[in-house]
SERO-4910 file (N, C-alpha, C, O; in steps of 0.05 Angstrom, whole numbers):
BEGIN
 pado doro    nc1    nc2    nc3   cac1   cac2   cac3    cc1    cc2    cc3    oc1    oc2    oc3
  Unk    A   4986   2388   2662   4981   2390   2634   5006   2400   2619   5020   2418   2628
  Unk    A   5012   2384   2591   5031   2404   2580   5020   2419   2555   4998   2418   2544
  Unk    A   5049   2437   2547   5029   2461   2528   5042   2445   2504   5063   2433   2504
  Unk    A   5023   2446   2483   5026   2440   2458   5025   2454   2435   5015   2476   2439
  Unk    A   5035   2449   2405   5026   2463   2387   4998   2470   2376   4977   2458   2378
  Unk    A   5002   2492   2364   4975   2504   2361   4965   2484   2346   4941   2479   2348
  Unk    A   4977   2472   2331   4972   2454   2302   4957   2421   2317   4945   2404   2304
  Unk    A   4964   2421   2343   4947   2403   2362   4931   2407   2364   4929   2427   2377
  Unk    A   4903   2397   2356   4878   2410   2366   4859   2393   2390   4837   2384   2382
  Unk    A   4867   2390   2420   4852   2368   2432   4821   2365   2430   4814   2369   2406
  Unk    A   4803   2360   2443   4777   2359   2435   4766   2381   2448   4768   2381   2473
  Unk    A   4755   2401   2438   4742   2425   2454   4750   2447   2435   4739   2469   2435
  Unk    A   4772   2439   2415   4782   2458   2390   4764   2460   2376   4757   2438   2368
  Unk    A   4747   2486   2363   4733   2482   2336   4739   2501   2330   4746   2520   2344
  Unk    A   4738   2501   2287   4739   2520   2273   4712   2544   2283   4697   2543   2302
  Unk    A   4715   2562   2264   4688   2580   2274   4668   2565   2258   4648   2554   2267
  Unk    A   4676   2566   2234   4656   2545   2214   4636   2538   2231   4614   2547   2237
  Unk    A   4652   2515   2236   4649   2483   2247   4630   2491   2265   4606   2485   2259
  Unk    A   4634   2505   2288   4624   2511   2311   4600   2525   2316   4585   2523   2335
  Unk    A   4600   2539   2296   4576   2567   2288   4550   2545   2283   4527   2544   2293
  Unk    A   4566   2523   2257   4541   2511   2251   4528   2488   2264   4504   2482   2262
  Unk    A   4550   2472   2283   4544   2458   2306   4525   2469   2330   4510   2453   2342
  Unk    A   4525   2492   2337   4518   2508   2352   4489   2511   2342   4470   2508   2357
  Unk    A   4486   2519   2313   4455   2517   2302   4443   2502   2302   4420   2508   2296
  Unk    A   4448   2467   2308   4439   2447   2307   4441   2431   2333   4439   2407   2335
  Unk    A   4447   2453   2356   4452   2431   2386   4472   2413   2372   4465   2390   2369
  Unk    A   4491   2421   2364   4523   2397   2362   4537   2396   2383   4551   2377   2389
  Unk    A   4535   2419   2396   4554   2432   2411   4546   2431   2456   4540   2450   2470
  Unk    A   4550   2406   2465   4541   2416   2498   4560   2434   2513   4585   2431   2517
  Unk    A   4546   2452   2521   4557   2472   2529   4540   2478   2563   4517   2474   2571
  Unk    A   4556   2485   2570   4540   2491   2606   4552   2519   2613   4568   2530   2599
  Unk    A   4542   2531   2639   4544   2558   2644   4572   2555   2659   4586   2575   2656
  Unk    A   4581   2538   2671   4600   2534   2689   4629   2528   2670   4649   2521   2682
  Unk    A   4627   2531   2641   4651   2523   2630   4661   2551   2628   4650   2571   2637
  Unk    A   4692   2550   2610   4690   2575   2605   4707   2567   2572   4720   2547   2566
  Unk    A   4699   2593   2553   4709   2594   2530   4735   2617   2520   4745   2633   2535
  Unk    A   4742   2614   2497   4756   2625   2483   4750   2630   2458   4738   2611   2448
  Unk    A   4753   2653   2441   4756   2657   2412   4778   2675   2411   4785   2695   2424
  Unk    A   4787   2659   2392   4810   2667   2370   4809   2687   2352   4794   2679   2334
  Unk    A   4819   2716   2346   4812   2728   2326   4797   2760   2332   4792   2773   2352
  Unk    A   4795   2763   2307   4788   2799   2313   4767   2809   2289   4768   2833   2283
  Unk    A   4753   2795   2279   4742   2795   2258   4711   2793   2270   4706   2790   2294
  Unk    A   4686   2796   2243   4659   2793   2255   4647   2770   2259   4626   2766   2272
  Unk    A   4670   2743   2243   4658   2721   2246   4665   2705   2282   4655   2687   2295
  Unk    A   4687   2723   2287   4698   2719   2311   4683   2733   2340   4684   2724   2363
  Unk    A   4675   2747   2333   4642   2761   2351   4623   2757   2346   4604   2766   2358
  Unk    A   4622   2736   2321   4591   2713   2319   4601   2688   2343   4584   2675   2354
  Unk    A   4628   2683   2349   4627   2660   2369   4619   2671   2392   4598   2668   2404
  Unk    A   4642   2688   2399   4636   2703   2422   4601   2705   2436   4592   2698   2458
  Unk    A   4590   2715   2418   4561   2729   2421   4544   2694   2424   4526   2691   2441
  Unk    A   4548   2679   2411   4542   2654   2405   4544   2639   2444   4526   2629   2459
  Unk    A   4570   2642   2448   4580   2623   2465   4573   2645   2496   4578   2635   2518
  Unk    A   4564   2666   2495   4549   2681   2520   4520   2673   2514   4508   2663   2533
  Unk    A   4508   2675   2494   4473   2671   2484   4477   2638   2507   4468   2636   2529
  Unk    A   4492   2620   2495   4492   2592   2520   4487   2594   2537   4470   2578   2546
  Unk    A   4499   2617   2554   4496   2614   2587   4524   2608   2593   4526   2592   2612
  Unk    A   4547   2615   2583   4577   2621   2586   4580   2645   2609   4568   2666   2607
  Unk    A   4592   2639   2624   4598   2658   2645   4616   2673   2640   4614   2697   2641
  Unk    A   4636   2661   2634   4663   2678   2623   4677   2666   2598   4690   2645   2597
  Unk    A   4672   2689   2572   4690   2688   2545   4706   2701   2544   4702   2722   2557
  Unk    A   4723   2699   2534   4749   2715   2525   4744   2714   2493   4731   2696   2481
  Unk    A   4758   2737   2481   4764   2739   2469   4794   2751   2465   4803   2770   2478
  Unk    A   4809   2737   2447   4838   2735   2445   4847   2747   2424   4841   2736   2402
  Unk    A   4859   2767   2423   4864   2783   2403   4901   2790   2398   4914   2791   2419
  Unk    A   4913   2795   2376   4939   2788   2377   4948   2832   2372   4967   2846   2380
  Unk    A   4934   2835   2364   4937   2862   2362   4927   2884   2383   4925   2881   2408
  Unk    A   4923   2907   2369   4907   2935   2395   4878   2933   2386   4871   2923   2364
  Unk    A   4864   2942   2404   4840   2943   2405   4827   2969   2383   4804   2973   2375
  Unk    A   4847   2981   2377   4842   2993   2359   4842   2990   2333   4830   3006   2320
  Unk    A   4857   2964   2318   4863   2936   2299   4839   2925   2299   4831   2915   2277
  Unk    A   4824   2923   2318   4810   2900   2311   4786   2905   2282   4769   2922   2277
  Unk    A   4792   2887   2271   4776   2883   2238   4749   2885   2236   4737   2891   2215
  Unk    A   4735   2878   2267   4704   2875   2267   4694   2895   2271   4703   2913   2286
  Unk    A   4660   2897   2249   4652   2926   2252   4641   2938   2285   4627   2927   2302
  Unk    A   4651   2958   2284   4643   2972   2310   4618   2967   2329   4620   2970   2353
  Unk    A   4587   2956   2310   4575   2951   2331   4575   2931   2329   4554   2923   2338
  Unk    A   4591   2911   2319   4591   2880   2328   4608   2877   2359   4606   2862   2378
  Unk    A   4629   2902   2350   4646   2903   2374   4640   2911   2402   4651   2903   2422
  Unk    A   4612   2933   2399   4597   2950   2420   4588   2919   2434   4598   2911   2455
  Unk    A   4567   2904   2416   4550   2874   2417   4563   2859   2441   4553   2854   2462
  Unk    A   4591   2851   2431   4605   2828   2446   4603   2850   2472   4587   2846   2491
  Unk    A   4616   2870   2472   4628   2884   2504   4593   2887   2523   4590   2885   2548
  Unk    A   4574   2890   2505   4549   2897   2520   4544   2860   2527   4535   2855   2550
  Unk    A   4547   2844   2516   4545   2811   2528   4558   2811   2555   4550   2798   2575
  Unk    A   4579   2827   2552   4597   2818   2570   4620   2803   2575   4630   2794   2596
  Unk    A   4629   2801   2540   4656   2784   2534   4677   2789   2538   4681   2812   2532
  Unk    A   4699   2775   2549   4729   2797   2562   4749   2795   2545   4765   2777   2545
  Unk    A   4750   2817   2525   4772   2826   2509   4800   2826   2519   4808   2837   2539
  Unk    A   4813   2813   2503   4851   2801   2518   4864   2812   2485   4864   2798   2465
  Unk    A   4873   2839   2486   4888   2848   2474   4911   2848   2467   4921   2837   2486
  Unk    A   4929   2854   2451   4952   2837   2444   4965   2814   2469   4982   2813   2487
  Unk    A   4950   2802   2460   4947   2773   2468   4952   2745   2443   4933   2741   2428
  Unk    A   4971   2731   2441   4984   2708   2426   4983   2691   2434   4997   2679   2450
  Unk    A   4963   2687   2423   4959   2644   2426   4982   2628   2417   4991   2628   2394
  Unk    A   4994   2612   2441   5016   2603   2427   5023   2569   2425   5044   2557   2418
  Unk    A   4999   2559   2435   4997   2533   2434   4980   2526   2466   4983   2537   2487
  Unk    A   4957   2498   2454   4939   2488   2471   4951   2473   2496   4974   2464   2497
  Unk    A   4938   2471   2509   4946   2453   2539   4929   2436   2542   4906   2443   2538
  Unk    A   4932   2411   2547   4916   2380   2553   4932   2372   2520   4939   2387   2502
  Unk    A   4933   2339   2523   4935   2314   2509   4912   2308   2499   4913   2312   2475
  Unk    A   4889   2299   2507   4875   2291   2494   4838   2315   2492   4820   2318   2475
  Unk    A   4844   2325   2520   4817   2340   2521   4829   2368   2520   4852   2368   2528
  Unk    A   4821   2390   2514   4838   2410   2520   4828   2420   2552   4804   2419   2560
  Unk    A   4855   2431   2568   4844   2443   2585   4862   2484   2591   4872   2495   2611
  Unk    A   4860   2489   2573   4877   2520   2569   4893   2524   2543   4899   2505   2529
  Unk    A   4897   2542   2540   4905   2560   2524   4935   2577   2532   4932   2591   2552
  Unk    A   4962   2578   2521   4985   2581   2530   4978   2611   2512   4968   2611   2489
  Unk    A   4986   2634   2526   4989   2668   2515   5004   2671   2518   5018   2662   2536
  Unk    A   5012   2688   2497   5037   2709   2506   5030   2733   2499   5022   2738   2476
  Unk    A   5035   2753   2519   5040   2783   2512   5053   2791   2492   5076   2783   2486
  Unk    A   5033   2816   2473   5046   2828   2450   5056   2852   2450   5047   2859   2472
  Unk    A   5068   2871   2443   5073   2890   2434   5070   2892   2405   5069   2871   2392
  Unk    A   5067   2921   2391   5061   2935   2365   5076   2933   2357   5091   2931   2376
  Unk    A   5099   2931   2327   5113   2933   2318   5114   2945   2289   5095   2961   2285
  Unk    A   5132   2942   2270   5126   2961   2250   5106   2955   2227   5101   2932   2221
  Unk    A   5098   2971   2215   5071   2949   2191   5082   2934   2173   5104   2934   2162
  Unk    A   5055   2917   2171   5066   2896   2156   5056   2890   2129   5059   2913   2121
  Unk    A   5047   2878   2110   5048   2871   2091   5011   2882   2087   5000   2889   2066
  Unk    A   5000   2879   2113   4968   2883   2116   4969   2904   2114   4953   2914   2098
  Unk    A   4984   2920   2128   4979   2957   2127   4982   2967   2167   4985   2987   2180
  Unk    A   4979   2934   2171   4978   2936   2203   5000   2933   2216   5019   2919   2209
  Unk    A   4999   2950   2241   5033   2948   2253   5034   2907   2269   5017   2894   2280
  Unk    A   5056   2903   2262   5062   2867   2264   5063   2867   2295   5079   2882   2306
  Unk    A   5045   2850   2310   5045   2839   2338   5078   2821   2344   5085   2804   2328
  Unk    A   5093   2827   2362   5114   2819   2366   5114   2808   2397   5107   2824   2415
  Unk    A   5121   2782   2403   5115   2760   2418   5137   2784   2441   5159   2792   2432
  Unk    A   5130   2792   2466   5147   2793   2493   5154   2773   2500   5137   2756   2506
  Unk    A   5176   2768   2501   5188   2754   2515   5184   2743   2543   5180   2761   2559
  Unk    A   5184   2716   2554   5179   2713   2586   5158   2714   2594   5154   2708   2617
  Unk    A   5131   2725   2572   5101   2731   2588   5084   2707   2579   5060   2709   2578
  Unk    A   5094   2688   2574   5068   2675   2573   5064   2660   2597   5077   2657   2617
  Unk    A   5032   2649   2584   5017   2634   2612   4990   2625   2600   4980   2630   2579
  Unk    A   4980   2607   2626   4966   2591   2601   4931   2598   2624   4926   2598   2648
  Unk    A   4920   2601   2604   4886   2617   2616   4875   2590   2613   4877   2579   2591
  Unk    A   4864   2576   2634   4840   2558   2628   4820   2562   2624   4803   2576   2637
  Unk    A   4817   2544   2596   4793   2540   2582   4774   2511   2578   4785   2489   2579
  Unk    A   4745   2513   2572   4740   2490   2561   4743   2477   2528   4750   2457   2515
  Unk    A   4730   2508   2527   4727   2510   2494   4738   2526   2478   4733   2550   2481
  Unk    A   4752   2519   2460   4764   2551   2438   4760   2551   2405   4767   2533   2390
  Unk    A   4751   2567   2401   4743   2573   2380   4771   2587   2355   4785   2606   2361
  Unk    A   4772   2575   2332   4792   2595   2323   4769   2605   2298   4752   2593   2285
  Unk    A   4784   2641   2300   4764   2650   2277   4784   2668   2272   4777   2692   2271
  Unk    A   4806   2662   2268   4831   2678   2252   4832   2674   2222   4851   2681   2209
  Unk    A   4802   2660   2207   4804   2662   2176   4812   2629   2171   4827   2613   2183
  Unk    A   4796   2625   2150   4800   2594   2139   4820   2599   2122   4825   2621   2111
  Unk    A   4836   2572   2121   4849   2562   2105   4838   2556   2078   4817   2544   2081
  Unk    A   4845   2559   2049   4840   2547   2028   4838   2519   2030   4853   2506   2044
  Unk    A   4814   2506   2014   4813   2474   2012   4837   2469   2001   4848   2484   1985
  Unk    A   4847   2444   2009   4869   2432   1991   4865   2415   1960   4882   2409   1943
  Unk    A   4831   2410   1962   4832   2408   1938   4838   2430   1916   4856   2428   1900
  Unk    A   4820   2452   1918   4826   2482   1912   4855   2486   1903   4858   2488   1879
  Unk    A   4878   2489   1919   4906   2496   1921   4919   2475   1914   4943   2479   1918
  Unk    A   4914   2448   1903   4915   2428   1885   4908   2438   1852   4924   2437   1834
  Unk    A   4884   2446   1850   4880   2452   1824   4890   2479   1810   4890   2484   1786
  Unk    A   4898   2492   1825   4912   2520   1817   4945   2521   1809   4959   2541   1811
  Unk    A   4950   2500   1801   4983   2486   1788   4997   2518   1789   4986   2537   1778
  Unk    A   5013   2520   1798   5026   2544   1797   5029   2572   1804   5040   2592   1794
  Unk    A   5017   2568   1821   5004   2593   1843   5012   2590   1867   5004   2573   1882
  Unk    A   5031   2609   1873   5045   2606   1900   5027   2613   1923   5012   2633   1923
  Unk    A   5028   2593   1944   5009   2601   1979   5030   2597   1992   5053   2592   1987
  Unk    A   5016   2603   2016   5033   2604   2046   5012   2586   2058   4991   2598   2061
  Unk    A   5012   2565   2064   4993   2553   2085   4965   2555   2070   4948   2561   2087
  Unk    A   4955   2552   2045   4939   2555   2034   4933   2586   2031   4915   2590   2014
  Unk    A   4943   2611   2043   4933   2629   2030   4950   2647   2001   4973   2656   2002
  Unk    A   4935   2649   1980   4951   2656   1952   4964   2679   1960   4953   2698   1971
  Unk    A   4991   2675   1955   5003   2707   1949   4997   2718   1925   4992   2701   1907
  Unk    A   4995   2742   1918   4990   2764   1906   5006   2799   1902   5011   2809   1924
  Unk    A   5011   2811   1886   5031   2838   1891   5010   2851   1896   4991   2841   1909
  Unk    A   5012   2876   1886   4998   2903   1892   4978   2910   1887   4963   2924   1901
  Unk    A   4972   2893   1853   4950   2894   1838   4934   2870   1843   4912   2870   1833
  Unk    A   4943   2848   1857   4922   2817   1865   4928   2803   1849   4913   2784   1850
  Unk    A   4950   2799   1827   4952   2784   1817   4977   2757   1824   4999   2759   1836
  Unk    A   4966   2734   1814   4978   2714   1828   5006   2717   1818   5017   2737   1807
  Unk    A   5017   2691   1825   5048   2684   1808   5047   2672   1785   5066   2666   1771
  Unk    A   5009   2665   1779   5009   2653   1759   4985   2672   1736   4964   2683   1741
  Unk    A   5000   2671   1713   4998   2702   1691   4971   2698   1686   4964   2675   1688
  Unk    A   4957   2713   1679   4934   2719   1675   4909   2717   1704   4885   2724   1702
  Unk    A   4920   2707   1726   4899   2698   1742   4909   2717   1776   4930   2724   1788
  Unk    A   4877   2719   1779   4879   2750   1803   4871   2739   1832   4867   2715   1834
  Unk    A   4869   2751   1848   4864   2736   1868   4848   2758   1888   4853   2782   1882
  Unk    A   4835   2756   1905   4819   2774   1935   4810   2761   1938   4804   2739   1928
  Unk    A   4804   2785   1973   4780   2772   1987   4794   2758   2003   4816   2768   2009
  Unk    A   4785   2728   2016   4791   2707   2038   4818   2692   2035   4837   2689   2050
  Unk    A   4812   2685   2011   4832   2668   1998   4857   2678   1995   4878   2665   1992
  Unk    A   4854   2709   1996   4888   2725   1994   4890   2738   2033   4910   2741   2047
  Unk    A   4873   2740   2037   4875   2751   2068   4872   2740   2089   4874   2751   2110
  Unk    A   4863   2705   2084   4853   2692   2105   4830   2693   2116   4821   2675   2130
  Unk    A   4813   2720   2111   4786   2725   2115   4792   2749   2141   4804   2746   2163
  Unk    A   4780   2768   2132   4774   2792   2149   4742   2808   2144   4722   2796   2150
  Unk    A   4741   2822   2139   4712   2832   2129   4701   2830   2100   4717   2828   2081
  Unk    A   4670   2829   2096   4657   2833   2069   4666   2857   2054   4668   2855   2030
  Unk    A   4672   2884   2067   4681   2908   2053   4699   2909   2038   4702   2920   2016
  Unk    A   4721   2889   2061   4756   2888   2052   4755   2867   2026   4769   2870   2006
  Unk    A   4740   2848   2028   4740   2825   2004   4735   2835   1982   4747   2830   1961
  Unk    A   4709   2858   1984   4689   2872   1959   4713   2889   1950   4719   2885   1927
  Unk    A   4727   2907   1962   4748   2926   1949   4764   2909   1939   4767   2911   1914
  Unk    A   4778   2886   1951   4801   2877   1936   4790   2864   1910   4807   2859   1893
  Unk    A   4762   2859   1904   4760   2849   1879   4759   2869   1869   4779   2871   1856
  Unk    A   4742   2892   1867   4746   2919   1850   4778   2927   1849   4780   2940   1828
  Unk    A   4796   2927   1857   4817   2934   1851   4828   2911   1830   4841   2916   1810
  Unk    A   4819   2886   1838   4836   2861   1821   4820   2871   1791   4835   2876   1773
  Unk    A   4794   2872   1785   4787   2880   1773   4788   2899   1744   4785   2898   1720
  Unk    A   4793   2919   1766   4812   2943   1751   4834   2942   1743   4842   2956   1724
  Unk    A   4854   2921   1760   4878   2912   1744   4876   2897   1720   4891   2902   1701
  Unk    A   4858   2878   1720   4844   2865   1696   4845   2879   1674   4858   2877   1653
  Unk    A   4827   2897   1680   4817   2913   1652   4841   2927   1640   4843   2930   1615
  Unk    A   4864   2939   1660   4885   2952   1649   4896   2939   1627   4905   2951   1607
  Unk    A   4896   2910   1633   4912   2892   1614   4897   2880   1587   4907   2864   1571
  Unk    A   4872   2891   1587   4854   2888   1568   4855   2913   1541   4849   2910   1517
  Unk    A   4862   2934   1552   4858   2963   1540   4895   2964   1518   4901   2983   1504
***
């Protein structure tokens, strides 16, 4: 097998979206003898997890780029997965898929902590020489959606990164009058973190009103 970009997705790749709702509708064949992956550190990322053991998954991983102490998902979602019996892979870096056409693994690399970053969180920094590739059948990414491109089409003048809006201190875009939180500025982490960043955008609002 060779390792590929992450931006490769062979067949066995699903968004969490995608997968969550495939999964509610038997989209998804799944057997006890495969094994999975999720991407991510969030609660929608311990809805796969929890999802893909409820199957009859023998062994999930969960893949996480940070410390276990980082991770975004609330605590008893976190208690949930470990009482399933999901195997937490801590600073752990997904760094591109293995198989051409079907996937068959996942290429890691070992992280270390580094200094914080723009989130508030100290930045995962790739070790050198450690990667290696875990076989998988299935992998889930739940590292946060991307903005539609229709969306980031109609917003003429509003700087993104890969579809997510940049914003300064107060949430406001690059483009004057218009604010931004929540998913669309963070990629998606929790309901709490989304709800504050609009009360703060908010309150910047009103400043400029008074």
């Amino acid at each position: 097998t060779s390792a590929l970009r992450m931006d490769h997705k062979p067949d066995g790749v699903y968004g969490a979206m995608e997968f969550l709702y495939k999964n509610k509708t038997d989209g998804v064949e799944l057997s006890n003898d495969m094994t999975g992956a999720v991407i991510g550190g969030g609660n929608t990322a311990m809805d796969a997890v929890a999802s893909l053991k409820n199957r009859g998954l023998r062994n999930v991983y969960l893949i996480y780029r940070r410390s276990f102490h980082e991770l975004p998902a609330w605590d008893e979602e976190v208690r949930h997965a470990l009482d399933l019996g999901v195997h937490f892979m801590i600073l752990s870096q997904p760094t591109a898929y293995a198989g051409e056409d079907k996937l068959t693994g996942v290429r890691i690399s070992h992280t270390m902590l580094g200094e914080l970053d723009d989130s508030g969180r100290a930045r995962p920094i790739i070790i050198e020489d450690s990667e290696y590739t875990l076989p998988v059948d299935i992998c889930i990414e739940a590292t946060g959606q991307k903005v539609d491109e229709n969306l980031t089409e109609a917003l003429i003048g509003i700087e993104n990164d890969w579809g997510i809006i940049k914003v300064d201190e107060n949430f406001k875009t690059s483009r004057d009058k218009v604010y931004a939180g929540g998913d669309i500025v963070n990629g998606g982490t929790t309901v709490v973190q989304a709800a504050g960043e609009g009360r703060k955008a908010a309150e910047a609002i009103l400043k400029t009103l008074v």
